[in-house]
C-alpha atoms as one frame of an Amber mdcrd trajectory, in Angstrom:
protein
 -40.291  17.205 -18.405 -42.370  17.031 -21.517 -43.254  13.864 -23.304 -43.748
  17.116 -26.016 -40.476  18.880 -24.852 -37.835  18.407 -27.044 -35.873  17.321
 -24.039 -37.511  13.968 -24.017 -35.446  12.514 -26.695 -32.044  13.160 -26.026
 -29.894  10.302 -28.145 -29.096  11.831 -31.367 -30.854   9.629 -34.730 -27.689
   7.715 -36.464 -26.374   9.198 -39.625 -28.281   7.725 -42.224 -31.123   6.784
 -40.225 -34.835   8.272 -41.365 -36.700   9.790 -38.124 -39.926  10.327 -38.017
 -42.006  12.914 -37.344 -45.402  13.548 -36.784 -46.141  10.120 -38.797 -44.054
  11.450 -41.453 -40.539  11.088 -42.561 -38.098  13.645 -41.346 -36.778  16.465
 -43.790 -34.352  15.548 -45.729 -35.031  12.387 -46.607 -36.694  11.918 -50.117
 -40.403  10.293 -50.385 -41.328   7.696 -53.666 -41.759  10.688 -55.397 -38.374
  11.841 -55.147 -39.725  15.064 -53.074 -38.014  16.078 -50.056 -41.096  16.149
 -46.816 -40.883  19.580 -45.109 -41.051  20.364 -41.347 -44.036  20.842 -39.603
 -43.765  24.073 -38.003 -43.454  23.242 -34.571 -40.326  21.420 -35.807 -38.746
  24.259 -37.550 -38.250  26.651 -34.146 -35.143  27.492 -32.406 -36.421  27.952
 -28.612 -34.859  29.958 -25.904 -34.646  27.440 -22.989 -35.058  28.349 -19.737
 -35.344  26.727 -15.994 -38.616  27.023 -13.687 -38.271  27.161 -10.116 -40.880
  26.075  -7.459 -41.862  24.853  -4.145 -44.590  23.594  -2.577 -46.831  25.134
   0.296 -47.325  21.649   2.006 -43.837  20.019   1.762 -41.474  22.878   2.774
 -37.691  22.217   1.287 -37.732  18.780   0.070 -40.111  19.993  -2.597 -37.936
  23.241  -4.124 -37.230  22.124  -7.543 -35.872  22.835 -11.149 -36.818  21.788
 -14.273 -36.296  22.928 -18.002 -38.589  24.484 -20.062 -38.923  25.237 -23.836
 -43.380  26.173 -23.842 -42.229  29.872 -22.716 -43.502  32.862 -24.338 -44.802
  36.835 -23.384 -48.028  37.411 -23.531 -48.341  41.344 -23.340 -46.335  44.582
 -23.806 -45.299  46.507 -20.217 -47.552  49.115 -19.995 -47.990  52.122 -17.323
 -49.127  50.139 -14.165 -49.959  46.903 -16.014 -47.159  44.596 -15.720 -46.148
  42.337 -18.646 -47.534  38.584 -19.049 -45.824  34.977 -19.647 -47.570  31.816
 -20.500 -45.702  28.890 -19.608 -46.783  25.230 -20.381 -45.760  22.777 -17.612
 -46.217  18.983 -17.841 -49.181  17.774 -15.564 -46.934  14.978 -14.145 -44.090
  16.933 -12.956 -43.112  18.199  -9.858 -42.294  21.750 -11.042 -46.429  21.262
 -11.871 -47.496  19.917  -8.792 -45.327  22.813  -6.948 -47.006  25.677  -9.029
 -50.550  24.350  -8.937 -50.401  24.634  -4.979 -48.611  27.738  -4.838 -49.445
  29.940  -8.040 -45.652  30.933  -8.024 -42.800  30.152  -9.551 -39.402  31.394
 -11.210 -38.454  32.198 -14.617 -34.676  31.674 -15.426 -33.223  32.342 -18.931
 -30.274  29.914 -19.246 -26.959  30.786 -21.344 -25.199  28.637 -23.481 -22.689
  27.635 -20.253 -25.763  26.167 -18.703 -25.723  23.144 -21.401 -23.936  21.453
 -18.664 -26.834  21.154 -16.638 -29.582  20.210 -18.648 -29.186  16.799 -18.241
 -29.820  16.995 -14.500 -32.683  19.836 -14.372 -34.607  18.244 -17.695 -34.153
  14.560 -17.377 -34.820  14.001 -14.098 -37.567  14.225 -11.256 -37.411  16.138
  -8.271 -39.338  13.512  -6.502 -36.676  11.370  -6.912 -33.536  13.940  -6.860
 -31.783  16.730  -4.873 -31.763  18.861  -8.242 -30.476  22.206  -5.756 -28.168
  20.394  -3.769 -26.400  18.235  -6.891 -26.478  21.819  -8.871 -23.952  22.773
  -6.120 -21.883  19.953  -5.457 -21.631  18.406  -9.140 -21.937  21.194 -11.038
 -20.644  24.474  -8.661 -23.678  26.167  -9.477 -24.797  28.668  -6.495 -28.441
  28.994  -5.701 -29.688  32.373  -4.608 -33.272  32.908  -3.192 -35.957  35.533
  -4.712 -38.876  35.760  -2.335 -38.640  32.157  -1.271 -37.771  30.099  -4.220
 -34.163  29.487  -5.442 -32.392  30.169  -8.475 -29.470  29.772 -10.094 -26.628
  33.480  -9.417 -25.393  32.314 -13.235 -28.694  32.904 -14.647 -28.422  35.356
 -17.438 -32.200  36.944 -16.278 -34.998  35.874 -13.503 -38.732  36.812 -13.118
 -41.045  35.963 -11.063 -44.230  35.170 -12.127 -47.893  34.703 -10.715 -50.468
  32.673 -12.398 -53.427  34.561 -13.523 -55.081  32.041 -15.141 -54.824  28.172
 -16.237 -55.664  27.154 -19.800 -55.696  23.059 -20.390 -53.303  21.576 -22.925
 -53.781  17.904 -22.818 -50.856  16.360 -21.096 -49.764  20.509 -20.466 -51.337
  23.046 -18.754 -50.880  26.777 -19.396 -49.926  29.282 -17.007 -50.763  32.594
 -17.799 -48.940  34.731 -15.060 -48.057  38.349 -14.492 -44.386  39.662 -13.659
 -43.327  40.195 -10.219 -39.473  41.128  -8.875 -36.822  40.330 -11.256 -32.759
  40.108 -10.636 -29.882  38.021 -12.148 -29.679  40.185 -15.389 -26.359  39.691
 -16.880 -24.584  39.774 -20.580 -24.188  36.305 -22.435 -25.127  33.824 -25.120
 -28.801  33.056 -24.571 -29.075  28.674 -24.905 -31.275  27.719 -27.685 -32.506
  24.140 -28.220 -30.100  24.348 -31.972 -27.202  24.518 -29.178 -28.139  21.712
 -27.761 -28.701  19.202 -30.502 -25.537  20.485 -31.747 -23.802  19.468 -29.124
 -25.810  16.027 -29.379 -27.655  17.054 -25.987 -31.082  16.680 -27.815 -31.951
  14.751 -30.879 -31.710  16.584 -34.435 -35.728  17.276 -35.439
């Protein structure tokens, strides 16, 4: 998980409490001038999150693992045999890193709002150190389906695969910039944005 992601600070900032952000004090609260500090602009989005899947070439199962992501975006139109582009940012201590570095592959899954549930598990803790798959089906009834080898969740509202064209560093992210492969799990529902989830005090109001 990112020490960028807005997963990483999950407790919600007491009412009446300044946060601060970026160095500066959070909007809404007034400054000695009596001027109200606006948002940076990476604090002002409402994401679409979503859930990468991996696994490493080395490990076999014990390394399949889920994780949350928020750094998602397309990259290129579809066009007549050219296949569309993502760039995904992944955390270079991660497993879910580790997992696509070796491989090149992974899954994209685009979560719905029911998925709030599970958040907690697939963004706020490691797969070194959890059975993310097997607690997503005893805790949470989730069922895990398999796309060419790596698992994914039946509930998901869409799933791509994707193959890393290229790496880009980010500092404490790298960037994957990967083509589309097979897709499935396209269903109707209320995408899960990040606004969801600090309403429902899951991450921390910006």
């Amino acid at each position: 998980v990112s020490a960028l992601d807005p997963f990483s600070q999950r407790c919600p900032t007491p009412a009446g409490t300044l946060r601060m952000n970026g160095g500066g004090i959070g909007e809404g609260a007034e400054t000695a001038k009596g001027f109200t500090e606006a948002k940076k602009p990476w604090q002002r989005l409402n994401l679409p999150v979503y859930s990468i899947s991996s696994k490493s070439l080395i490990e076999g199962e014990s390394r399949k693992t889920m994780n949350i992501a928020t750094y998602v975006s397309t990259a290129s139109l579809p066009r007549e045999g050219q296949p569309p582009m993502y760039t995904v940012a992944l955390f270079k201590t991660s497993l879910s890193y580790a997992n696509v570095k070796e491989s090149n592959r992974m899954l994209l899954q685009l979560l719905g709002e029911e998925h709030s549930k599970v958040v907690e598990l697939l963004g706020k803790t490691s797969g070194r150190d959890k059975d993310k798959l097997g607690e997503l089906t005893r805790v949470h009834g989730e069922a895990v389906l398999d796309l060419n080898g790596l698992p994914y969740l039946a509930s998901s509202l869409a799933v791509c695969e994707l193959n890393v064209a290229q790496w880009v560093d980010a500092g404490d992210h790298e960037i994957a910039l990967c083509t589309v492969g097979a897709t499935a799990a396209e269903k109707r529902g209320r995408v899960l944005y990040t606004d969801f989830l600090r309403e429902g005090g899951i991450l921390a109001p910006l």
